[in-house]
C-alpha positions in Angstrom: 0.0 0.0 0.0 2.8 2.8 0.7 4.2 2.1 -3.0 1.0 3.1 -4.4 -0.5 5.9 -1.8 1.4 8.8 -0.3 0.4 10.7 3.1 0.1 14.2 3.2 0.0 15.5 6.5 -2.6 18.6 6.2 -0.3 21.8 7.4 -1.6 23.5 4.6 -5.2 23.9 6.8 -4.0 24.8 9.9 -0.9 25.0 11.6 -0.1 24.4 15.1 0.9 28.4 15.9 -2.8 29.2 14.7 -4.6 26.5 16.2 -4.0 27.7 20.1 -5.1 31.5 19.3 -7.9 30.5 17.1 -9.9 27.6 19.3 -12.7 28.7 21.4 -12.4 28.1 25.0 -13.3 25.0 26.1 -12.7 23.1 22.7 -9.5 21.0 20.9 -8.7 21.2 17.4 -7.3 17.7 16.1 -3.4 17.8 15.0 -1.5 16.1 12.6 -4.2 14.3 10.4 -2.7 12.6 7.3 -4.7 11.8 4.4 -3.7 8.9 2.2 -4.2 9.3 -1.6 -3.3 7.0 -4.6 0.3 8.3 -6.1 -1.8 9.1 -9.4 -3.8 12.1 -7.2 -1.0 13.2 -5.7 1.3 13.2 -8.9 -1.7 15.6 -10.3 -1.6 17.9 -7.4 2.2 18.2 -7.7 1.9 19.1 -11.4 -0.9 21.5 -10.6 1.4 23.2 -8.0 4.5 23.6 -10.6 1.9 25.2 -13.0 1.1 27.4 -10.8 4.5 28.1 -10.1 5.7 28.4 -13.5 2.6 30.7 -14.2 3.3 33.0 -11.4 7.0 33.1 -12.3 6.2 34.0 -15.8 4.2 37.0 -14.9 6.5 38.0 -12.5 9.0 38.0 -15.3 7.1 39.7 -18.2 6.3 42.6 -15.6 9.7 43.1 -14.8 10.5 43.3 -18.3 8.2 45.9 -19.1 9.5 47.8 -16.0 12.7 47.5 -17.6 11.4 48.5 -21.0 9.6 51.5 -19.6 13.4 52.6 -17.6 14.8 51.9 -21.0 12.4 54.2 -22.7 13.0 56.7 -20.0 16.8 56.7 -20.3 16.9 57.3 -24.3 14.4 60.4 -24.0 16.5 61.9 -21.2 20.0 61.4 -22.7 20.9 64.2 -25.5 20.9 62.9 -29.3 24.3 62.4 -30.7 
């Protein structure tokens, strides 16, 4: 069973820090749940995850390119023609 299911501990919900100042008096919030999920689930969250990477990344990186375009812009109108 572990070669085809992983755990993933579920941090991602809650995390222990959180959990103390946010219970109400009186009540416990359960720690450290895993979750077992087939490898196949858990290879599609992974790839998910480095899309969304890779499509943050590449936004971050066109906008700094057109911050660098805009400087470049700026540079040629304030230096004197030659």
């Amino acid at each position: 069973m572990a070669s085809c299911c992983r755990g993933l501990e579920l941090h991602e919900l809650y995390s222990r820090f959180d959990e103390d100042l946010n219970a109400p008096f009186g009540y416990t919030i359960p720690r450290d749940r895993v979750v077992v999920i087939p490898d196949s689930e858990y290879k599609a969250a992974q790839e998910r995850q480095t899309a969304q990477r890779v499509a943050g990344l590449e936004a971050r990186r066109a906008e700094r390119l057109s911050v660098v375009d805009q400087l470049e812009k700026q540079i040629d109108e304030l230096q004197p023609s030659q």
